[in-house]
DRENLUM-148202 format. One record per residue (C-alpha): x, z, y. Coordinates in nm, 3 decimals. Example, Ala and Ser with C-alpha at 12.3 -4.5 7.8 and 13.67 -1.06 7.14 Angstrom:
((1.230,0.780,-0.450)) ((1.367,0.714,-0.106)) 
***
This chain:
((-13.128,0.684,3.006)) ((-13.267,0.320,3.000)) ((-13.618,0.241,3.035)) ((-13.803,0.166,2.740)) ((-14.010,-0.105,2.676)) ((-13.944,-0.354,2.941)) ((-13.993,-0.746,2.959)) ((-13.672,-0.822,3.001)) ((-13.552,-1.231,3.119)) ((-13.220,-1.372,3.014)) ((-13.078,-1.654,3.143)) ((-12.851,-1.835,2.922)) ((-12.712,-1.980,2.607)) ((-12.894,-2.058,2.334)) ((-12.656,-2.046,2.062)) ((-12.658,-1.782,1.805)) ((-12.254,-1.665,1.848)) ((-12.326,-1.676,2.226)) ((-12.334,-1.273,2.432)) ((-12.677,-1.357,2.576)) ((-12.835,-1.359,2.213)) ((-12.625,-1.091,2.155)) ((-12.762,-0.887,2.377)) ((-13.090,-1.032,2.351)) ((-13.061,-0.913,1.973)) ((-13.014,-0.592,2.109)) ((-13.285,-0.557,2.384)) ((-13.497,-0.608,2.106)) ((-13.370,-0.323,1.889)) ((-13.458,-0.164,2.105)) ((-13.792,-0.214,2.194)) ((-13.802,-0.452,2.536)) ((-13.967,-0.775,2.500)) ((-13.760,-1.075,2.596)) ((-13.784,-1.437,2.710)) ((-13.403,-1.636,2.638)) ((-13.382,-1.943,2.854)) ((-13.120,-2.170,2.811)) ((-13.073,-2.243,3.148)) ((-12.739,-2.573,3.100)) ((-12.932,-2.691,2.820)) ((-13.276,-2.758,3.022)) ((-13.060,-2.928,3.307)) ((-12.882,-3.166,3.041)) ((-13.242,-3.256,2.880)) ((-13.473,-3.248,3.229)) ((-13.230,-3.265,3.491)) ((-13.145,-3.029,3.775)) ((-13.508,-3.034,3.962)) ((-13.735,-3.026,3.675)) ((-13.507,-2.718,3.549)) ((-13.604,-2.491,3.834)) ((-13.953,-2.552,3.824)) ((-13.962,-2.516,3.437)) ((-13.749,-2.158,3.463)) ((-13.984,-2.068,3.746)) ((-14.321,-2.123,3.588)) ((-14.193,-1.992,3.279)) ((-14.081,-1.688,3.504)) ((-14.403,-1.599,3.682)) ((-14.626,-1.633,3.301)) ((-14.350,-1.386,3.126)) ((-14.324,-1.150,3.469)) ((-13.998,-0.966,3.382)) ((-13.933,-0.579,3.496)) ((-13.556,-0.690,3.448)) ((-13.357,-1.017,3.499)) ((-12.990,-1.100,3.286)) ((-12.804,-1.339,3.422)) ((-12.502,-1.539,3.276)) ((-12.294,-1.763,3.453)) ((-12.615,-1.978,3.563)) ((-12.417,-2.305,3.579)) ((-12.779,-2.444,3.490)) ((-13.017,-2.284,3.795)) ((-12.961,-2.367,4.188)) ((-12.891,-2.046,4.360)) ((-13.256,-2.062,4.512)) ((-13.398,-2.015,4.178)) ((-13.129,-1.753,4.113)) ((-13.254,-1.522,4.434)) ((-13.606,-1.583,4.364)) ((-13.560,-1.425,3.974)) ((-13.363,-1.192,4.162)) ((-13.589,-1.093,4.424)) ((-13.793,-0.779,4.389)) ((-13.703,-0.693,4.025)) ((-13.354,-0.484,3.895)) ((-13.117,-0.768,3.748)) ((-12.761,-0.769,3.651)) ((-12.480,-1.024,3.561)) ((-12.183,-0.928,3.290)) ((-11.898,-1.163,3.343)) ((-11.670,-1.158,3.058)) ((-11.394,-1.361,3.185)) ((-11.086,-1.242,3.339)) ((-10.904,-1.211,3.668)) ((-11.084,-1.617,3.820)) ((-11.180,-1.450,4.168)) ((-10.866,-1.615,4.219)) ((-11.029,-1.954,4.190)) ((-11.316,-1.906,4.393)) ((-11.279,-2.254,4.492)) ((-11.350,-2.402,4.182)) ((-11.703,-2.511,4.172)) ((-11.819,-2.320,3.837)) ((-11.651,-1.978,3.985)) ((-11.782,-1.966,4.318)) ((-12.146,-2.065,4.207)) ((-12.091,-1.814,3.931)) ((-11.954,-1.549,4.218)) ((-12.263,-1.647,4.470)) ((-12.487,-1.572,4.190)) ((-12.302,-1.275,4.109)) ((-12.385,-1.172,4.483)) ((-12.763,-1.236,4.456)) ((-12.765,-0.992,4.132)) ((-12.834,-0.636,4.127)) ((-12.525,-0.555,3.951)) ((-12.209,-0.796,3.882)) ((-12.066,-0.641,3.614)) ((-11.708,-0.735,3.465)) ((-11.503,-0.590,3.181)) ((-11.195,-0.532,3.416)) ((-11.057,-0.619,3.774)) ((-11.371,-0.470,3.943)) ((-11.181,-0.359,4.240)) ((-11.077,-0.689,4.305)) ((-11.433,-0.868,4.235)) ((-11.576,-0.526,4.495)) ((-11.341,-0.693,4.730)) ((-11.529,-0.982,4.697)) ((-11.840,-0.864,4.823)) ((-12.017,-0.805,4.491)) ((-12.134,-0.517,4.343)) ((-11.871,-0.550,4.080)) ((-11.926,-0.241,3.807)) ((-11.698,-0.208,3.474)) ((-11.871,-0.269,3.126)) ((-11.596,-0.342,2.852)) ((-11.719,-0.633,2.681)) ((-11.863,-0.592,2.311)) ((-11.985,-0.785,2.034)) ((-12.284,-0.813,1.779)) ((-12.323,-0.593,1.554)) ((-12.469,-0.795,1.313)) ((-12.142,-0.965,1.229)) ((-11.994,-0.796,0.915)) ((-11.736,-0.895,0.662)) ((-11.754,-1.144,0.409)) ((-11.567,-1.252,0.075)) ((-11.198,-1.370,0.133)) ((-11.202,-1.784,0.083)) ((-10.834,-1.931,0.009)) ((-10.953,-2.210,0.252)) ((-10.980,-1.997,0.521)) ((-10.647,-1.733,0.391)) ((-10.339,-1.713,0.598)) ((-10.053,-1.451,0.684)) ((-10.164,-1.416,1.074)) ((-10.431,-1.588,1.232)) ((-10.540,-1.656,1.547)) ((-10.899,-1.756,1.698)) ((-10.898,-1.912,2.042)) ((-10.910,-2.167,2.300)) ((-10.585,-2.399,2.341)) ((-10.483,-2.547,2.643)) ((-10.623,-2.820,2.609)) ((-10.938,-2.738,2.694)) ((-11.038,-2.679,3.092)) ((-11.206,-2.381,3.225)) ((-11.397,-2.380,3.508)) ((-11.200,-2.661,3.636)) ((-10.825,-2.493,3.550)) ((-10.675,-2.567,3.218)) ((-10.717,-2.291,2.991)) ((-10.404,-2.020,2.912)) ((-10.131,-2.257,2.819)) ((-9.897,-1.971,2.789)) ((-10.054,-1.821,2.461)) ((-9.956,-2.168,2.285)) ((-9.569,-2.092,2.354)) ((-9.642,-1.754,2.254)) ((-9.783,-1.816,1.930)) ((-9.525,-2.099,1.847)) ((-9.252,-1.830,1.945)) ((-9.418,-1.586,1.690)) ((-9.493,-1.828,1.436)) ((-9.075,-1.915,1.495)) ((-8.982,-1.585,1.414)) ((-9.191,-1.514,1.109)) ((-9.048,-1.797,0.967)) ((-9.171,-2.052,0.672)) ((-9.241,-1.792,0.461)) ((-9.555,-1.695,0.686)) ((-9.893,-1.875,0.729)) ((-9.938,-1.887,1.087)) ((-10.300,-2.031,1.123)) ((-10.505,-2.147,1.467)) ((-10.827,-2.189,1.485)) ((-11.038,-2.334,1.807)) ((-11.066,-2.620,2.026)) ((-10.724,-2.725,2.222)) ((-10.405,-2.729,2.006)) ((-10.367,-3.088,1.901)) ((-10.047,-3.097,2.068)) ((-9.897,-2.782,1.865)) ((-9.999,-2.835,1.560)) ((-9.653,-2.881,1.447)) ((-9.568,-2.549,1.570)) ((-9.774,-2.385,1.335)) ((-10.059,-2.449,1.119)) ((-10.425,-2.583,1.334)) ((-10.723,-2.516,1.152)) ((-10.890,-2.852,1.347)) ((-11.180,-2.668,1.494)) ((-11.290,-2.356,1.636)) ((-11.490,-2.083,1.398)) ((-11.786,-1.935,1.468)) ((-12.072,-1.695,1.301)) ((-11.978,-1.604,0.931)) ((-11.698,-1.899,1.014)) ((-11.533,-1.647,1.209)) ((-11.574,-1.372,0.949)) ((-11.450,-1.567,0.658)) ((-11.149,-1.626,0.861)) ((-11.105,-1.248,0.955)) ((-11.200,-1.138,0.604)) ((-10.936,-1.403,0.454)) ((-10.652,-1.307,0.673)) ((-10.382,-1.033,0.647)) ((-10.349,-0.994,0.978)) ((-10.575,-1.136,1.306)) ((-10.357,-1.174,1.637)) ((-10.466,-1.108,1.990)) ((-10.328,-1.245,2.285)) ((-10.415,-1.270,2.617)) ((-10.380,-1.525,2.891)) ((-10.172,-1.491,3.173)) ((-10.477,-1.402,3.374)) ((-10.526,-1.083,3.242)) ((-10.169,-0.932,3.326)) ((-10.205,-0.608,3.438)) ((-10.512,-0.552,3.282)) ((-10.639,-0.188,3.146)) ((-10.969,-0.205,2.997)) ((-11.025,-0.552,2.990)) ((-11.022,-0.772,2.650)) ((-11.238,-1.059,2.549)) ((-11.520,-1.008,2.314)) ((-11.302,-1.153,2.057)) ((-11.114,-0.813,1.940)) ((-11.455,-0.657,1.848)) ((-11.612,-0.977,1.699)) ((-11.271,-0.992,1.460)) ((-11.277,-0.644,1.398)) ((-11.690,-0.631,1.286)) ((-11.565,-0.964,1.120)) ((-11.300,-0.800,0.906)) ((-10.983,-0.858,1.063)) ((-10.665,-0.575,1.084)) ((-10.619,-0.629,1.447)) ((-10.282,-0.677,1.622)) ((-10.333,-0.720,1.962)) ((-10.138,-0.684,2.292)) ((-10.189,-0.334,2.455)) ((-10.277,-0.196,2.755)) ((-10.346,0.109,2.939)) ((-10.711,0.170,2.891)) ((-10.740,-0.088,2.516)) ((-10.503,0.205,2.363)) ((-10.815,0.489,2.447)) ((-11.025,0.262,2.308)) ((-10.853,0.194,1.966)) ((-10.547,0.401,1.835)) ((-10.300,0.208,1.734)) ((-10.206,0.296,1.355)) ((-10.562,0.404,1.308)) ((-10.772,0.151,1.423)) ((-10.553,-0.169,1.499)) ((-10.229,-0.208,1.598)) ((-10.045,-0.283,1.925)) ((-9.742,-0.467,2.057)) ((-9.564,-0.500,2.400)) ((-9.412,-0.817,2.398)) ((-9.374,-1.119,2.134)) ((-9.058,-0.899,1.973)) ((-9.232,-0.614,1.921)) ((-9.583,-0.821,1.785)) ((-9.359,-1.008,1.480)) ((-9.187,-0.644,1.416)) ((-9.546,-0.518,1.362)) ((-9.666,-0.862,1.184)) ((-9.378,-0.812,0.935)) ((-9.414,-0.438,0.867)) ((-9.818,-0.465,0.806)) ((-9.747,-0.777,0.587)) ((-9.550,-0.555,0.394)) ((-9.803,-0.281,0.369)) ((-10.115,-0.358,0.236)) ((-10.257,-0.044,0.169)) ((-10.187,0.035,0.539)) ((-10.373,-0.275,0.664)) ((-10.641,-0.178,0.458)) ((-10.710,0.196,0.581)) ((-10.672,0.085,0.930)) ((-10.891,-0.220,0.906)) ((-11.145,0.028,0.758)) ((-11.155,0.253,1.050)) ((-11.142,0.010,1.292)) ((-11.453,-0.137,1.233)) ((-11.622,0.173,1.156)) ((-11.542,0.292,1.543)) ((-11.650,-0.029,1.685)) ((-11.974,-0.059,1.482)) ((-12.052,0.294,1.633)) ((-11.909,0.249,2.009)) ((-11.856,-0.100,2.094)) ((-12.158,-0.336,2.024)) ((-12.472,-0.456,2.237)) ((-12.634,-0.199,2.096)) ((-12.401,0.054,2.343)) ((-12.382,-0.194,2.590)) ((-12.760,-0.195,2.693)) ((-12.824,0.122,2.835)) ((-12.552,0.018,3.077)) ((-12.707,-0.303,3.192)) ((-13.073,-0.202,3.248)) ((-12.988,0.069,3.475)) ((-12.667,-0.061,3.664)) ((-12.460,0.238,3.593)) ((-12.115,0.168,3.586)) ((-11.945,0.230,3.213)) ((-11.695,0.575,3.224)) ((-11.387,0.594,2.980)) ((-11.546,0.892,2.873)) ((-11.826,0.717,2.681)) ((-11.608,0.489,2.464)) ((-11.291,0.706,2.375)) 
***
């Protein structure tokens, strides 16, 4: 059981859509205190030395019993150790399989804060983070449950959409899953003119005459009108997470709380977590995902039911709100508690 009451520290973002006000949101809830700093956004408005000694003094006034870290891009791993030191702390990383790229300069000062942590949590791959040296634990990643569905909006309607970063866009100094853009062009291929095929994010200026860019990402209710407005909301994963068995991005619970019928790739851990045909649906490989896209387009009623229960399980097993209890007192997440 987690401790109740605590003053609990986060370091990160800011931004409303972002996990570390998720989870803030959810500390709350349940009755800890909290103190958000946005770490990146001090350094970009007081630079790097005027950051620690802001974080620290705010640190010492607030005097946490607990300590969340995100990817800390913003503090100097001095200022990491000393939030660290003498208190229970934990980092969830969200991101897949990068311990491949320690040498990238955002991973391996992500990983050596990671290190300085109490707990490095990660929502797959933790044998191969352990390997690392970190005290790598598995927490599935989840979403806030405050998102909820909203009104369909023809501006936002389409056949099969799908939310996420293009390639385009660089992560942590790699460019980001260019494979999922000749996925969803093969897909969008294969359904053929008759189907909308709709992107939304950052990243896909080069594709957009593959299918149909929405010319931004989509965030908050943004997000939700887009679920909500869609027949069908597609998953797909990057390379990165091949072989994968629990992990997914936070994305599949956002779209489900947001009102999407979820097709998603599966995988050996995500199909105990959501039954396909009663909660989402699943596919193999890009055959078998426009086999599914055309049956469910054809079966409203189906969609429906299944869209239904699918959020109804994730609202009760797969928010901050279940996430918590994990976090505060570093025990590792069992398959058990979220089948």
């Amino acid at each position: 059981m987690a401790p109740s009451r605590l003053r609990v520290l986060l370091i990160g973002s800011h931004h409303t859509e972002r996990i570390e006000r998720g989870v803030e949101r959810a500390m709350q809830r349940a009755g800890h205190r909290t103190l958000l700093i946005d770490d990146r956004r001090l350094r970009r408005n007081i630079g790097l030395a005027l950051t620690q000694r802001w974080i620290l003094g705010a640190t010492r006034r607030f005097n946490p019993d607990y300590v969340f870290f995100s990817k800390c891009l913003g503090l100097t791993l001095e200022t990491a150790a000393e939030l660290a030191r003498d208190r229970p702390s934990a980092l969830w990383y969200q991101d897949p399989q990068w311990y491949g790229d320690a040498h990238l300069p955002e991973i391996a000062h992500t990983i050596a804060v990671g290190r300085l942590a109490g707990t490095f949590f990660v929502t797959g791959f933790e044998n191969d983070w352990r390997a690392m040296g970190l005290n790598a634990k598995l927490l599935p990643s989840a979403a806030d449950r405050d998102i909820v569905p909203v009104p369909a909006e023809a501006a936002y309607a389409a056949d099969v959409a799908f939310i996420g970063t293009g390639p385009g866009v660089s992560h942590g100094g790699a460019g980001f899953a260019p494979e999922r853009a000749e996925f969803l062009a093969s897909v969008a291929a294969q359904l053929g003119t008759g189907v909308r095929v709709r992107v939304w994010g950052s990243g896909w200026e080069r594709w957009q005459d593959r299918f149909e860019w929405g010319g931004r990402p989509v965030f908050g209710r943004d997000l939700s009108r887009v679920c909500s407005s869609s027949a069908i909301v597609l998953g797909v994963n990057p390379s990165r997470a091949a072989g994968a068995t629990f992990y997914t991005s936070d994305r599949l619970w956002m779209m489900v709380l947001g009102g999407g019928f979820y097709l998603g790739r599966r995988s050996p851990g995500l199909d105990r977590l959501l039954t396909g045909g009663e909660h989402c649906a699943w596919y193999d490989d890009a055959a078998e995902c426009v086999e599914r896209a055309r049956f469910y387009l054809a079966h409203p009623a189906d969609r429906a039911r299944i869209r239904d229960a699918g959020e109804q399980l994730v609202r009760a097993r797969h928010t901050f709100d279940q996430r918590i209890g994990y976090l505060l007192t570093g025990r590792e997440w069992d398959a058990g508690d979220g089948a």
